[in-house]
C-alpha positions as CSV (number, residue, x, y, z in Angstrom):
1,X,-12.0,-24.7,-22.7
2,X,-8.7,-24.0,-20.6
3,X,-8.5,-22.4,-17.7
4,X,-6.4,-18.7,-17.8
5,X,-3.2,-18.3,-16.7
6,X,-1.3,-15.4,-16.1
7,X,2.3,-15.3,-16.5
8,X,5.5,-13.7,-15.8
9,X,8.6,-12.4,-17.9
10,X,10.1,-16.2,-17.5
11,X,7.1,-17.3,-18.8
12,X,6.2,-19.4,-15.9
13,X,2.8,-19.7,-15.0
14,X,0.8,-18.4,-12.4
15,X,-1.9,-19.8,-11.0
16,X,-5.5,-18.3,-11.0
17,X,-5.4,-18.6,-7.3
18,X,-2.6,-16.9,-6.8
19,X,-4.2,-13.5,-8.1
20,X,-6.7,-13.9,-5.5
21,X,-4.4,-14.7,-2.6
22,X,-2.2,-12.0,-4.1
23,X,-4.9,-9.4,-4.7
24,X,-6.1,-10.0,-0.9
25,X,-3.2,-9.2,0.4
26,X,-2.4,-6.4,-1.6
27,X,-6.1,-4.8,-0.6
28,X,-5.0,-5.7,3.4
29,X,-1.9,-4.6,3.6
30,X,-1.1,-2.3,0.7
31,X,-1.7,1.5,2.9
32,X,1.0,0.0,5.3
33,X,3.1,-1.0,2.2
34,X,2.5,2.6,0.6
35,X,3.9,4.2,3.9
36,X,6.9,2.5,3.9
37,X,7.5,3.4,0.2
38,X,6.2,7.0,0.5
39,X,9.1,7.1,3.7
40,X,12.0,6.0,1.1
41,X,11.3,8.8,-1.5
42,X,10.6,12.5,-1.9
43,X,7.5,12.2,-4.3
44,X,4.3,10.8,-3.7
45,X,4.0,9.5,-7.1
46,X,7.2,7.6,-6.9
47,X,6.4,5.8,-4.1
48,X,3.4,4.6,-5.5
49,X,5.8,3.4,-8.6
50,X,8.2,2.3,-6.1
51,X,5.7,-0.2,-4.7
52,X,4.2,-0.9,-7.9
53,X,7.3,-2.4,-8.9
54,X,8.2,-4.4,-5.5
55,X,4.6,-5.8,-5.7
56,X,5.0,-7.0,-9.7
57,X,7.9,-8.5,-8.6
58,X,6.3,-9.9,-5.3
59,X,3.6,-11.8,-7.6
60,X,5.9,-13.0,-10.1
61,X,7.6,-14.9,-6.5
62,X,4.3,-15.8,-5.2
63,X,4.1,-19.4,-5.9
64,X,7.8,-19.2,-4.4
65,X,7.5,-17.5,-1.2
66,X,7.1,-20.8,1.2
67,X,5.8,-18.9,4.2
68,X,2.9,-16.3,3.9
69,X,3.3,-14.4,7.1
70,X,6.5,-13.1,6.0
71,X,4.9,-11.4,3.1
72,X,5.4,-7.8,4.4
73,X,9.4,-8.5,4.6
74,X,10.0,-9.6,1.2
75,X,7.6,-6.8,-0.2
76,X,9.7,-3.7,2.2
77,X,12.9,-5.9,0.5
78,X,12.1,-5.7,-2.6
79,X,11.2,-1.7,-2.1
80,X,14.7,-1.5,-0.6
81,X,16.1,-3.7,-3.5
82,X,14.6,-1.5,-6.0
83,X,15.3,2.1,-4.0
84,X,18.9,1.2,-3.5
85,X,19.8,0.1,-7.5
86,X,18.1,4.1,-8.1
87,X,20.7,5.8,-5.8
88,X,23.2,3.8,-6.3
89,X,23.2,5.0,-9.7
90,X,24.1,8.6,-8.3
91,X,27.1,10.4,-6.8
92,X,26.0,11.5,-3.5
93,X,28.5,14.7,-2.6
94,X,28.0,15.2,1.4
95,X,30.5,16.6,3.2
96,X,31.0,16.1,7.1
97,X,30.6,19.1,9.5
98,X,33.3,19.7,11.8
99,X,30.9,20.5,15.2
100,X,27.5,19.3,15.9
101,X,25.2,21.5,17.6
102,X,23.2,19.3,20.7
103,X,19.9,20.4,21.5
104,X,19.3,22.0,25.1
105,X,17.2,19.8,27.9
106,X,14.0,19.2,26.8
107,X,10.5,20.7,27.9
108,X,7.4,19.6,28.4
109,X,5.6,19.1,24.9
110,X,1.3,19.5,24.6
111,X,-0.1,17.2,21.6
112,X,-1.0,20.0,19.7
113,X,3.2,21.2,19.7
114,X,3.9,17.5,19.5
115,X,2.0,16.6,16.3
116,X,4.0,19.9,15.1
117,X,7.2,18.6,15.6
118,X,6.3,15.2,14.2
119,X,4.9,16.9,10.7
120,X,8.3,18.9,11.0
121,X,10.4,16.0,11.6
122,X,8.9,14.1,8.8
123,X,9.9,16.8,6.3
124,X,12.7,17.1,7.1
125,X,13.6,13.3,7.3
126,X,12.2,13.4,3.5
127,X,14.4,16.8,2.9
128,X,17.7,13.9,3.3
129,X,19.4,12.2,0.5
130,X,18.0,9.0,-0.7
131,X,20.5,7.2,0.9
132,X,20.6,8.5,4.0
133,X,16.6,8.9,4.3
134,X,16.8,5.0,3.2
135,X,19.3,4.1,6.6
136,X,17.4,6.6,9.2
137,X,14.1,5.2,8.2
138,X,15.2,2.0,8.3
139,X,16.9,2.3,11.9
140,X,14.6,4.5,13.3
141,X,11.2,3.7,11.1
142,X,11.6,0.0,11.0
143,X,13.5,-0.4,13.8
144,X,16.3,-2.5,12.5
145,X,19.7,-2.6,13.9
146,X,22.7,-1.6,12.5
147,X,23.8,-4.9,10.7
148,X,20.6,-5.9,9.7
149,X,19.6,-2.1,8.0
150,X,23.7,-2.7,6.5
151,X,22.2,-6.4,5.0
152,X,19.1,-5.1,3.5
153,X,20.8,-2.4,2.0
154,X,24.1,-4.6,0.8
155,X,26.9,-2.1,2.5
156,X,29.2,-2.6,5.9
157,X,28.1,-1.8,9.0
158,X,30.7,1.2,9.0
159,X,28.5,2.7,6.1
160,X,25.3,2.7,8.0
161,X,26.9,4.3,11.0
162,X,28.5,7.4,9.3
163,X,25.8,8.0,6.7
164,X,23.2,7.8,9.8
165,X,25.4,9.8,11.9
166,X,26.0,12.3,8.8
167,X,21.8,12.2,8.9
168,X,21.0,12.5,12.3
169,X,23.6,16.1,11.9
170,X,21.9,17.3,9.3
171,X,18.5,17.1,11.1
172,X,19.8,18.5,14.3
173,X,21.0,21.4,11.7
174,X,17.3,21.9,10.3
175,X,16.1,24.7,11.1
176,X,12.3,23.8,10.9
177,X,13.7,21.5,13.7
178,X,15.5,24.0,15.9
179,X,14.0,24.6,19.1
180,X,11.8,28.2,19.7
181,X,14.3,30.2,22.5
């Protein structure tokens, strides 16, 4: 009798091992994965797709990815990989304001108003075009700089500046965001 072996659209097989190493990691780390996915689109249930594809194509690299630990950065680059080809597909018709409003001096938040204002921020992150939700989160999500969110995403520095500048406008332009006077 042979052992199983699960393969992949080049027909190269996989391992039975590998679907347990795989399936581990997906059961540790897939919430944290979800999140990530969930902050790149508008729907729930393309997220979940979203990552659903990245992780297909995660397990079909499995016997290829040399070091483990970076598991969680080839999965968010193949979210990115497969985000980006979506949008790129579209015309994205923005159009630059002349004046940016700046908000006045901050106050003194309590939990309660700050839990708020991160619910309303959220929504209105996800209330951005793909592209630029894709750069803020990225920058301000993930924490990347400038060249290295321009790298993931395969554009010039130039182009993460403006379309995160064009962003960051358009939130302080929100008026869920707008500050109580």
């Amino acid at each position: 009798m042979t052992t199983p072996v699960c393969t992949n659209a080049s027909s190269a097989a996989v391992p039975p091992t590998s679907y347990a190493s795989f399936s581990s990691y997906v059961r540790a780390r897939g919430p944290v994965l979800l999140r990530t996915a969930r902050s790149l689109t508008a729907n729930p249930s393309d997220a979940e797709d979203l990552l659903q594809t990245a992780l297909a194509k995660t397990y079909v690299a499995w016997e290829r990815i040399e070091d483990h630990r970076a598991l969680d950065g080839y999965v968010r680059r193949a979210l990115l990989n497969t985000r980006t080809s979506q949008w790129r597909k579209r015309k994205v018709d923005e159009f630059p304001c002349d004046e940016l409003p700046e908000p006045s001096g901050a106050s003194p938040v309590d939990p309660a108003e700050r839990q708020v204002l991160h619910d309303a921020m959220w929504r209105a992150v996800m209330r951005l075009p793909d592209r630029q939700r894709a750069m803020v989160v990225l920058r301000y999500y993930e924490d990347l700089s400038e060249a290295q969110t321009a790298e993931v995403l395969g554009v010039s520095v130039g182009t993460v500046k403006s379309a995160v500048s064009r962003a960051l406008g358009k939130l302080r332009e929100d008026p869920e965001l707008s500050p109580v006077r």
